[in-house]
Residue frames as qw, qx, qy, qz and C-alpha x, y, z in Angstrom:
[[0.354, -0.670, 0.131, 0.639, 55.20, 122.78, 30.30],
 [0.662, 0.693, -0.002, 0.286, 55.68, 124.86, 26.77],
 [0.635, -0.283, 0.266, 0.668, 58.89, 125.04, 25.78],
 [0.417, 0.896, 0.135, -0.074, 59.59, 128.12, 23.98],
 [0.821, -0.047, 0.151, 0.549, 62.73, 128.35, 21.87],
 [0.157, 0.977, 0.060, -0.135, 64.33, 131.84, 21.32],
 [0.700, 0.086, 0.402, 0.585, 67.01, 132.30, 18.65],
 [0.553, 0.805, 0.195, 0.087, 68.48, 134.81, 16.36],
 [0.795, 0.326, -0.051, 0.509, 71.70, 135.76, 14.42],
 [0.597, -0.110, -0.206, 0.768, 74.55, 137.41, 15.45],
 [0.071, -0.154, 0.037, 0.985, 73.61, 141.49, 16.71],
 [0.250, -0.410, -0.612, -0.629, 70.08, 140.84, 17.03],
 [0.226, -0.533, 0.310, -0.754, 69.65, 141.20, 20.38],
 [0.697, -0.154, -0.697, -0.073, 68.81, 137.98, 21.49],
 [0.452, -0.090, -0.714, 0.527, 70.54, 138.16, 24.89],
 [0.157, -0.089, 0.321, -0.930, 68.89, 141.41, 25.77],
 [0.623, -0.166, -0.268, -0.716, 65.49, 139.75, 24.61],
 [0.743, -0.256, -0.607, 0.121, 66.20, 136.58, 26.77],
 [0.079, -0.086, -0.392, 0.912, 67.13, 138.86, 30.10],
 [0.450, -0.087, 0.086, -0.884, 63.72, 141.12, 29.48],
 [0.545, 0.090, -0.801, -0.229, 62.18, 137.22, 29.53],
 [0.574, -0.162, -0.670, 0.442, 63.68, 136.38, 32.61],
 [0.049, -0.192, -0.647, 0.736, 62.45, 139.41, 34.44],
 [0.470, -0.065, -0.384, -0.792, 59.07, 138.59, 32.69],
 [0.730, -0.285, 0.403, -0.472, 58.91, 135.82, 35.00],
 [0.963, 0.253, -0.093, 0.024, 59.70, 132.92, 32.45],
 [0.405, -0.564, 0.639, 0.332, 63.35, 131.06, 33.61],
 [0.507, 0.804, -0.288, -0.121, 65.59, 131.15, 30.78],
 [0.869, -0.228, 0.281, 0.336, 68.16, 128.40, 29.62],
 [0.181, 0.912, -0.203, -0.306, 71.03, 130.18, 28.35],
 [0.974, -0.010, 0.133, 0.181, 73.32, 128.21, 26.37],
 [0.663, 0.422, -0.322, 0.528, 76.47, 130.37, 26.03],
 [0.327, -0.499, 0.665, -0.449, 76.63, 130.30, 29.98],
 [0.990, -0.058, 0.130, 0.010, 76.03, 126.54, 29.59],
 [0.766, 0.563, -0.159, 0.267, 79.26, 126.70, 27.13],
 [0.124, 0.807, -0.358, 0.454, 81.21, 128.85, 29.64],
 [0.751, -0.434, 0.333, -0.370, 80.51, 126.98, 32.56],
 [0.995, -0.009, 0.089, 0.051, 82.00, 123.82, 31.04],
 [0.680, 0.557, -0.108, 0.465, 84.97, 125.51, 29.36],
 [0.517, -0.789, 0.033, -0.329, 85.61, 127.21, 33.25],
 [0.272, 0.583, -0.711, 0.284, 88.23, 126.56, 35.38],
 [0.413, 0.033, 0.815, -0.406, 87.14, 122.99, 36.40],
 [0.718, 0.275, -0.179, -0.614, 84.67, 122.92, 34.02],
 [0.886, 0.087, 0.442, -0.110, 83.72, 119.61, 32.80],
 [0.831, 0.530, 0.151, 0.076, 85.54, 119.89, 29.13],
 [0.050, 0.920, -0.387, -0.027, 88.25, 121.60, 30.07],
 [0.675, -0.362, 0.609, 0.205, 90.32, 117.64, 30.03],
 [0.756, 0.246, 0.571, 0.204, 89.31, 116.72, 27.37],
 [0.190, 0.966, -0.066, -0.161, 90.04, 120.29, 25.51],
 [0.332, -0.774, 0.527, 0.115, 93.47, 120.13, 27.44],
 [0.683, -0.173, 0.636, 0.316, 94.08, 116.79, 25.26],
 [0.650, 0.658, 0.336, 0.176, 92.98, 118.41, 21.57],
 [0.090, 0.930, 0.032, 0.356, 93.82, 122.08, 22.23],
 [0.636, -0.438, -0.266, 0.577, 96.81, 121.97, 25.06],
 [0.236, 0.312, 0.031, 0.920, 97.86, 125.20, 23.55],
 [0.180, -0.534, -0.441, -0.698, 94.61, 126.42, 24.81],
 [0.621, -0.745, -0.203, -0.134, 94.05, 125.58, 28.44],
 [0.507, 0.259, -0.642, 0.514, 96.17, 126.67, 31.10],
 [0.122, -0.086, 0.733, -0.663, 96.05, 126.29, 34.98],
 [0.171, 0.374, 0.909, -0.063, 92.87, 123.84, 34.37],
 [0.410, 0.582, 0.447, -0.542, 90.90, 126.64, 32.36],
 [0.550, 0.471, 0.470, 0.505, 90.24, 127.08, 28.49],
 [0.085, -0.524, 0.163, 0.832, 91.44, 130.47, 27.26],
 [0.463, 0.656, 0.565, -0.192, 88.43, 131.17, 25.29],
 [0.300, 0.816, -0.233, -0.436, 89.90, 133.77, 22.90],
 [0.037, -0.402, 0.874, 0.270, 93.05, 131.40, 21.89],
 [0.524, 0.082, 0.845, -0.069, 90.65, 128.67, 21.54],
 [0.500, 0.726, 0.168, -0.442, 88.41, 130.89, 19.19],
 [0.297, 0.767, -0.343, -0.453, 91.38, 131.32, 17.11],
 [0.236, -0.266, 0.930, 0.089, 92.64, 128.01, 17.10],
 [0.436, 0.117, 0.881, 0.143, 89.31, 126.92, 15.35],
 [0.250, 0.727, 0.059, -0.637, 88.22, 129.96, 13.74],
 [0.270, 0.799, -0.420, -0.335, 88.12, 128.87, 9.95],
 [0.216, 0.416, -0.879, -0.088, 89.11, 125.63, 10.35],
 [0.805, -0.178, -0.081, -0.560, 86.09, 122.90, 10.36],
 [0.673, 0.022, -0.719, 0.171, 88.10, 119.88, 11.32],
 [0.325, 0.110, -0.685, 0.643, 88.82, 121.37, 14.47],
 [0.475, -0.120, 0.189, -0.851, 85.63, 123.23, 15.25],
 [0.868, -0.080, -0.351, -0.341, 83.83, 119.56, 14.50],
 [0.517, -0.051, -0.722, 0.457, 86.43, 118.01, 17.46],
 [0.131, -0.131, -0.646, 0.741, 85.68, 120.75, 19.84],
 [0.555, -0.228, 0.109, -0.792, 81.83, 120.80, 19.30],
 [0.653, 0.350, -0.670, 0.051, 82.52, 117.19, 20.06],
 [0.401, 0.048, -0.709, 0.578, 83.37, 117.55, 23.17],
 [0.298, -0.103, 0.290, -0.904, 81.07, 120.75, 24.11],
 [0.441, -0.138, -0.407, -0.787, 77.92, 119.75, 22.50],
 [0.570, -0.434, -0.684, -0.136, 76.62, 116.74, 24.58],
 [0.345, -0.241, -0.636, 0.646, 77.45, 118.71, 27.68],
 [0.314, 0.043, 0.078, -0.945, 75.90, 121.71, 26.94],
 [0.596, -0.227, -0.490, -0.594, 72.83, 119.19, 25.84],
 [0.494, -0.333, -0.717, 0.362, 72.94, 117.42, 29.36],
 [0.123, 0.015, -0.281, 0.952, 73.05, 120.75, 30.66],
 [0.349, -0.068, -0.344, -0.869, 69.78, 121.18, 29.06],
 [0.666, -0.271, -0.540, -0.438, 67.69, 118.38, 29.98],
 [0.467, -0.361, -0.609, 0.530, 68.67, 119.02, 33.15],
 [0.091, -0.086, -0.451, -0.884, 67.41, 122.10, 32.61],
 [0.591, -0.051, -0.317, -0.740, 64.02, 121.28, 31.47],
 [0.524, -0.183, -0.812, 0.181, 63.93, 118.21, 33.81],
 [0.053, -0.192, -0.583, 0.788, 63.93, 120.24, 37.16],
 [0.414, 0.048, 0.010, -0.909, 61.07, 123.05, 35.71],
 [0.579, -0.193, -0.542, -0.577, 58.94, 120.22, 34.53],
 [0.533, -0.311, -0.772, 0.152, 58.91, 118.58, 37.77],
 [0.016, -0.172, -0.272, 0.947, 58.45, 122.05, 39.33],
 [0.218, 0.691, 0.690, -0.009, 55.33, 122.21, 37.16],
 [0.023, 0.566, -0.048, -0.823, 56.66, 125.36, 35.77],
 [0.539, 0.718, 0.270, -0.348, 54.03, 126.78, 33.50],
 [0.717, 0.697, 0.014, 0.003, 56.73, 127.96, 30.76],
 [0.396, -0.686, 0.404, 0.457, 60.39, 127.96, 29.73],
 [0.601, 0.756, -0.232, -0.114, 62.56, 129.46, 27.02],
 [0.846, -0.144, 0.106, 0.503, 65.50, 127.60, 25.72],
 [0.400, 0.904, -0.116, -0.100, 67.81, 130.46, 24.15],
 [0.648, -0.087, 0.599, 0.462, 70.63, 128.93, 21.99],
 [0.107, 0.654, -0.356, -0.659, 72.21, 131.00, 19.08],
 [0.066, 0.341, -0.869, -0.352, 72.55, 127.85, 17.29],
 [0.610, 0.060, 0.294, -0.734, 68.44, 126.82, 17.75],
 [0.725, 0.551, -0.237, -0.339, 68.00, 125.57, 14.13],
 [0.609, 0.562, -0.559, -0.032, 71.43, 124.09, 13.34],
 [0.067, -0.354, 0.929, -0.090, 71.82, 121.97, 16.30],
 [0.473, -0.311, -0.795, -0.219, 68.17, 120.15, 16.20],
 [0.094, 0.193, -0.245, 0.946, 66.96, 121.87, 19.04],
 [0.402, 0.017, -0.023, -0.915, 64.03, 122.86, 17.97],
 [0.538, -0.195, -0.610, -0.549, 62.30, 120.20, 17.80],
 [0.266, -0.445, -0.715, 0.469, 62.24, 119.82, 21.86],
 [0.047, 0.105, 0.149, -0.982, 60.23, 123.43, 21.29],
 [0.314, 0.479, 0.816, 0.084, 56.70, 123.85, 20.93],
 [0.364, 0.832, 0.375, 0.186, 57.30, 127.33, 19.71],
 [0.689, 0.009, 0.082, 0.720, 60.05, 129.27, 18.46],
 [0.052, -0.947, -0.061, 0.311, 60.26, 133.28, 19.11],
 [0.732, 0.335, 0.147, 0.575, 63.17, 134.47, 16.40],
 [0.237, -0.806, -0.183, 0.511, 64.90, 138.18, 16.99],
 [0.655, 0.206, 0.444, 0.576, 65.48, 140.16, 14.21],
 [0.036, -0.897, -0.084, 0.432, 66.25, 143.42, 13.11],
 [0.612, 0.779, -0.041, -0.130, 67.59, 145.27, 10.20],
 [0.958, 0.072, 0.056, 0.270, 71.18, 144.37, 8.47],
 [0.343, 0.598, -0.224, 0.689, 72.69, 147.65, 8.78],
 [0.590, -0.696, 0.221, -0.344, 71.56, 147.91, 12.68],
 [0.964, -0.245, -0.039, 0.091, 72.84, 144.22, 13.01],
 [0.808, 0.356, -0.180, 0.433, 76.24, 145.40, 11.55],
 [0.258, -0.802, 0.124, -0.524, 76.28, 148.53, 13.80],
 [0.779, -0.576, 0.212, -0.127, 76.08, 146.57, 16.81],
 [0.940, -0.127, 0.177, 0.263, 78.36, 143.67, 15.82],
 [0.740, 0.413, -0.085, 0.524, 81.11, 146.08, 14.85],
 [0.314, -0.755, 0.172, -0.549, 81.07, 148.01, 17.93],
 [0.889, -0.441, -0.113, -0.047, 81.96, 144.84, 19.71],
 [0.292, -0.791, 0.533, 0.065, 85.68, 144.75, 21.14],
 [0.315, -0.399, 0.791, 0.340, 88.13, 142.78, 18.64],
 [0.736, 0.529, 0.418, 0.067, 85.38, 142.51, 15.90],
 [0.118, -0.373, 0.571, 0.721, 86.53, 143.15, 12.18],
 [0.644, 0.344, -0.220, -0.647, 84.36, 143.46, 8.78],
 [0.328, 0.367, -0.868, -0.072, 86.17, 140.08, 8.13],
 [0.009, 0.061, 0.899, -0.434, 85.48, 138.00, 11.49],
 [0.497, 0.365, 0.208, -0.759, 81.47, 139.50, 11.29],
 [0.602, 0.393, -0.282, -0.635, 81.45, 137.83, 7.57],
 [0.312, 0.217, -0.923, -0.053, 83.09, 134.99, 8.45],
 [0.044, -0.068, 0.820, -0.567, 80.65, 134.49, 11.04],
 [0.486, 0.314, 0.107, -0.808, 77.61, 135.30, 9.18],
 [0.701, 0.262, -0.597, -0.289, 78.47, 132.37, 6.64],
 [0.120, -0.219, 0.763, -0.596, 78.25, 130.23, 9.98],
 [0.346, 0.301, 0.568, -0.683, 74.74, 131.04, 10.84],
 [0.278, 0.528, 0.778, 0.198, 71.71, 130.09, 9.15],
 [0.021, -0.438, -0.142, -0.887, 70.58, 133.49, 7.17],
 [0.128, 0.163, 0.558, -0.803, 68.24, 135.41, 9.08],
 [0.651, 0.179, -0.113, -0.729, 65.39, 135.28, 6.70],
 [0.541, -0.209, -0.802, -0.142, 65.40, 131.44, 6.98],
 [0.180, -0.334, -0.827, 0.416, 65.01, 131.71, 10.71],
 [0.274, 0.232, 0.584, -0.728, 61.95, 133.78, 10.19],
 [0.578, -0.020, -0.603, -0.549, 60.62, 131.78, 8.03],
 [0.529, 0.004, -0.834, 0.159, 60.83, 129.05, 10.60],
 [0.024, 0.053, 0.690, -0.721, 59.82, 130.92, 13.40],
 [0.020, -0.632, -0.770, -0.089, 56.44, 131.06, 14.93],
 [0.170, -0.922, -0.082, 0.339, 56.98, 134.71, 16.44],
 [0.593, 0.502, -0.020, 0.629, 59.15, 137.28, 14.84],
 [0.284, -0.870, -0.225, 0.334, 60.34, 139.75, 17.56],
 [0.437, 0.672, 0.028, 0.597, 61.84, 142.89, 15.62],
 [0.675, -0.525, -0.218, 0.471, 64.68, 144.65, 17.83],
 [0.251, 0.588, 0.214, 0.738, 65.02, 148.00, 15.69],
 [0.217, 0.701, -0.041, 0.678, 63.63, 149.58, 18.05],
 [0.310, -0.559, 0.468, -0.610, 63.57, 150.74, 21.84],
 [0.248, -0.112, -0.920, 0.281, 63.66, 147.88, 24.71],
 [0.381, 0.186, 0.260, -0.867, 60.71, 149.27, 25.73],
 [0.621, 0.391, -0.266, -0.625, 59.22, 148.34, 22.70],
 [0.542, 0.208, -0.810, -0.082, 60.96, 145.11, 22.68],
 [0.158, -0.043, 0.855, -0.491, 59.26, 143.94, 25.99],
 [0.705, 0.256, 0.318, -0.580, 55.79, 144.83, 25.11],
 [0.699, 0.361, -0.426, -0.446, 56.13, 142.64, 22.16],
 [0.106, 0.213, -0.923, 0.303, 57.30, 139.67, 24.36],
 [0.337, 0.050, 0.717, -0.608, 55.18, 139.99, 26.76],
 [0.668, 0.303, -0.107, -0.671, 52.45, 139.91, 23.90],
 [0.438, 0.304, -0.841, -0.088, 54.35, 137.02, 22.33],
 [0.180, 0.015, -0.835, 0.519, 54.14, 135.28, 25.64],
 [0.538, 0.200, 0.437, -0.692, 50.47, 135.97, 26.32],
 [0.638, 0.422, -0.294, -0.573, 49.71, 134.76, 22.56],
 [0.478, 0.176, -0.853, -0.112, 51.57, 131.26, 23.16],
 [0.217, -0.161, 0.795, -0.543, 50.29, 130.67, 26.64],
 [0.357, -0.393, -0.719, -0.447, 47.35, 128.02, 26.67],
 [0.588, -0.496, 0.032, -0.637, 44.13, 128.58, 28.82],
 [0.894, -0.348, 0.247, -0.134, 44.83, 124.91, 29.89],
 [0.220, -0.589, 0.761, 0.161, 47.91, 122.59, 29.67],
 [0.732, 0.449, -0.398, -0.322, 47.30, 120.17, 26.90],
 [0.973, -0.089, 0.214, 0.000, 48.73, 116.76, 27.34],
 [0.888, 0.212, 0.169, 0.372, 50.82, 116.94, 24.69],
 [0.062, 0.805, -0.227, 0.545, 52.56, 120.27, 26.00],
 [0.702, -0.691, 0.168, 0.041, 53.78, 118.41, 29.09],
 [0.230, 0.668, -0.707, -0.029, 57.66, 117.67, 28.55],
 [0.925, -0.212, 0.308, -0.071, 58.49, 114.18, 28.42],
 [0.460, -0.406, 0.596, 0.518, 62.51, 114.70, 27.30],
 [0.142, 0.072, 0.635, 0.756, 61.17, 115.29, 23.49],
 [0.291, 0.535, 0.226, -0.760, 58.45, 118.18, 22.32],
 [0.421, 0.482, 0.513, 0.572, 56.47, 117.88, 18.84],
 [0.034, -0.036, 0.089, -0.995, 55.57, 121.67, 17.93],
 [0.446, 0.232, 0.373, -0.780, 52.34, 123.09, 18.07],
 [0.482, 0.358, 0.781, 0.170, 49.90, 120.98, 16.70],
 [0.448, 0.757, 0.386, 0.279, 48.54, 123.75, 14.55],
 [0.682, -0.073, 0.075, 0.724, 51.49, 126.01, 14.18],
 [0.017, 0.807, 0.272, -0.524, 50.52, 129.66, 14.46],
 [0.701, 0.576, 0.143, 0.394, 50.99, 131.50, 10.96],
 [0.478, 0.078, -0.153, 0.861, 54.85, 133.80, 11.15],
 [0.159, -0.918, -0.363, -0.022, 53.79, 137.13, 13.25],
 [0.390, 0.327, -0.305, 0.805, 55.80, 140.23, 13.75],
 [0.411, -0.623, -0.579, 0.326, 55.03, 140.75, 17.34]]
């Protein structure tokens, strides 16, 4: 099974490029519906939340906005409550990529904003990156509902730059312009990683090395 990892910073278009993915045929792990799903009413983290953050949950769910603010800015607390998320959302995952591999499914993409900076990647055997210009990116991300120039920058010093993660990547998919445009370059993407046969060492066995010979950075 190749694992393809698909990543890029805030108002690049990731989600829209992991969606055209998914009705490319390739099932998509989405990790910020892993995140929601735990932080849900029921969810799995919502106890342990309810014992850092009480301010934060009420009637057994996590009030995602308050929570934002509550660690927005403040790394002690954001390092408790990725604490709590992070190994679920990673169970989430290798459950996940358990089922498909025993499905024998040919490919799947992980997409996770955070790709790079949690260690990820290395369960990928190639990494698709989304990226588009820095005055488009701001466009979008300040059109969003309760951004600010502020919150955007604060978030930007967050995220690995965007020109490391396409250094890093094996694909570069540029989102500048039409979705149109941004499928065919998938689909290309996605014809260009696929092997003729299934390598051994492209089966999942709960840790991926990358491609043995690591394609050189393309802009699909």
């Amino acid at each position: 099974m190749l694992i393809i990892g698909l990543t890029g910073s805030i108002g690049m278009g990731k989600s829209t490029a992991a969606g055209l993915l998914s009705r490319l045929g390739v099932p998509v792990y989405d990790a910020d519906a892993a995140v929601h799903g735990v932080l849900a009413r029921g969810g799995r983290a919502v106890a342990a939340i309810a014992r850092r953050f009480p301010e934060a949950v009420h009637d057994d769910a996590v009030d995602r906005a308050m929570l934002g603010r509550m660690v927005f800015g403040d790394p002690v607390a954001l390092k408790a409550l990725e604490a709590i998320v992070h190994p679920m959302v990673f169970e989430a995952q290798h459950r996940f990529l358990r089922a498909h591999a025993m499905r024998r499914t040919r490919s799947v993409v992980l997409d996770i904003p955070l790709l790079f900076e949690s260690g990820s990647a290395r369960r990928c055997a190639a990494i698709l990156v989304v990226s588009a210009s820095a005055v488009l990116q701001r466009q979008r991300v300040l059109r969003r509902r309760g951004m600010t120039r502020e919150k955007f920058a604060a978030i930007l010093a967050q995220q690995m730059p965007d020109a490391e993660k396409r250094r890093r990547a094996d694909i570069v998919i540029p989102t500048g312009l039409d979705k149109a445009m941004t499928r065919r370059r998938l689909r290309r993407a996605l014809r260009r990683l696929r092997p003729v046969r299934q390598p051994t060492g492209w089966l999942w066995t709960g840790a991926l090395p990358r491609l043995r010979r690591k394609p050189a950075m393309v802009h699909m």
